[in-house]
N, C-alpha and C positions, 0 to 999 in steps of 0.2 A: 444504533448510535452509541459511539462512545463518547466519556469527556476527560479531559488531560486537565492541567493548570491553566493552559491559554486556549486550548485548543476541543472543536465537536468533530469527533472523525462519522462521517456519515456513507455506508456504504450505496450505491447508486444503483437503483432500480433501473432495469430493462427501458422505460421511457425516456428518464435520465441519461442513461446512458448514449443513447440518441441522441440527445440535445447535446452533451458534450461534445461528440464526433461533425456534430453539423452547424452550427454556428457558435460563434465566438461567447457571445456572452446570454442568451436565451435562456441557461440553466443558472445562472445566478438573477436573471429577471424573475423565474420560476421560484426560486429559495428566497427572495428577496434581497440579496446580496449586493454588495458593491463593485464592479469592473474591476479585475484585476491582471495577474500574472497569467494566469490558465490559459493554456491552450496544449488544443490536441495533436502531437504533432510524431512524427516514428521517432521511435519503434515501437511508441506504445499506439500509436492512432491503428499500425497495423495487429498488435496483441488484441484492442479492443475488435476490430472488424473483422477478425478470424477465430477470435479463441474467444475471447468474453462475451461478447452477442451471440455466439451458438451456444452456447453454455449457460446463459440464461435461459434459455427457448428452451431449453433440455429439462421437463419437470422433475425429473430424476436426480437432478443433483443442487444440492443447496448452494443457493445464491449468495452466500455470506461467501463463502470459499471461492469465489468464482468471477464475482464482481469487484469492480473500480471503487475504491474505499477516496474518498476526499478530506482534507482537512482545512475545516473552518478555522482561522484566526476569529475569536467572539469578539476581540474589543474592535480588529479592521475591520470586520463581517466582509471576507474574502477569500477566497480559496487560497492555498499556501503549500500545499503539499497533496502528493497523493502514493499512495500505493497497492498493491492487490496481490491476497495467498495464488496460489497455482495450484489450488486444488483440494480436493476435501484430504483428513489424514490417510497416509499410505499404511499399509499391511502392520510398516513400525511405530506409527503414533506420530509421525511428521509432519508436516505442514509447511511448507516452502511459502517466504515470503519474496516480493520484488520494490522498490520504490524510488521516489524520486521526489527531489524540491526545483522547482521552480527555479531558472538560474538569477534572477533578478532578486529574491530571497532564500540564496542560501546562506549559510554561515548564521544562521541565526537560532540555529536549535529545534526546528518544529521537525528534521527527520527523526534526530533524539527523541523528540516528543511522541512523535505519531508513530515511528516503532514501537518504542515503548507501550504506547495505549494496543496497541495490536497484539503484540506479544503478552501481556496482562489480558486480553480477552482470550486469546487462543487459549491459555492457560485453564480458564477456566470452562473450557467447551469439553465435553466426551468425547472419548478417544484419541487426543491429543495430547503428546508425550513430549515432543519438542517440537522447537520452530530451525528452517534451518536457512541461509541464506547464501549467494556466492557474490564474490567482488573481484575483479579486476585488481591485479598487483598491485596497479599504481593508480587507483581509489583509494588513497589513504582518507579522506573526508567520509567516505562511506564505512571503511574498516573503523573508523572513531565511532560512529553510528553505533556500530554492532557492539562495539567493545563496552561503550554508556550504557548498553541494554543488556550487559551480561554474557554475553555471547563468546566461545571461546572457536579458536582456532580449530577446526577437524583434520582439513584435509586440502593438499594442492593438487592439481591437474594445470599444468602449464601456467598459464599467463592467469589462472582464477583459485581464487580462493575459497574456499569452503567452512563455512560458519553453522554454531547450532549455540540454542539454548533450550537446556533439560530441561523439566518441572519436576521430575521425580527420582 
C-alpha cells in the first residue's frame, strides 16, 4: 500500500483481482468502499485475463510488478484511478509503467497523483534504475502526467512516445 496527499494506491491480490474482472462492484463491497467509476473493460480487462492472472499464479515472479495497482480517493472512499508496472526490472534497472483514470474523473489530478506515488516507490525498490513509459502523440493529458512526474522525453517510434525517469 501506498499513500499520496488524497489518495491509498493498493496493489490487488490474485483473488482481487478476480473480483474486479467479474462483477461490477463486489471488490469494493470487499474493501468496503463506495460504488463508483470502476469498471473492467479492454484493453485492460483483456491485459488482466492474459497477462496479469498468469503472472500472479507464477510463484516466481513478484506480484508487486505484475499486478493491477488501484487508487483509493480516502475522503470519496472509491476507486479513481488505476495502473500496473509490466514487469520486474529489466537487465537495465527499468521498470515500465501503464495507466489510466476513469473517464468520468479525469482532469482532476489523481493520474499525477498515482504516478507519482508509483514512481516514489519504484524508486526505492532494488534494482530499479528508472521507470519508463510510452504515449501516443496525441495524449497530451497523459505526456502532462509524465512531465508532473519528471519524466523527460527518450525516444519516438511513429505515432508513440517514449518516456523515462532516472533515480541515479
Amino acid at each position: 500500500m501506498i499513500e499520496t496527499p488524497r489518495l491509498t494506491l493498493i496493489p490487488l491480490s490474485l483473488d482481487q483481482l478476480r473480483l474486479h474482472i467479474s462483477d461490477k462492484h463486489r471488490l469494493e463491497a470487499t474493501l468496503g468502499l463506495k460504488k463508483g467509476h470502476r469498471e473492467a473493460v479492454d484493453p485492460v480487462l483483456s491485459i488482466i485475463t492474459h497477462f496479469t492472472i498468469p503472472r500472479l499464479q507464477n510463484s516466481t515472479l513478484d506480484p508487486l510488478y505484475h499486478t493491477l495497482w488501484l487508487a483509493i480517493d480516502r475522503e470519496k472512499q472509491q476507486f479513481v484511478a488505476e495502473a500496473k508496472f509490466k514487469g520486474e526490472p529489466d537487465e537495465t534497472g527499468a521498470v515500465e509503467i501503464g495507466y489510466g483514470t476513469y473517464p468520468a474523473l479525469q482532469r482532476k489530478g489523481y493520474m499525477t497523483e498515482m504516478v507519482g506515488g508509483l514512481v516514489n516507490w519504484a524508486g526505492q525498490q532494488p534494482g530499479v534504475l528508472r521507470v519508463v513509459a510510452d504515449t501516443n502523440t496525441e495524449n497530451v493529458a497523459s505526456q502532462k502526467v509524465l512531465e508532473k512526474n519528471g519524466f523527460r522525453l527518450f525516444d519516438r517510434i511513429e505515432d508513440m512516445l517514449w518516456w523515462e525517469h532516472n533515480f541515479r
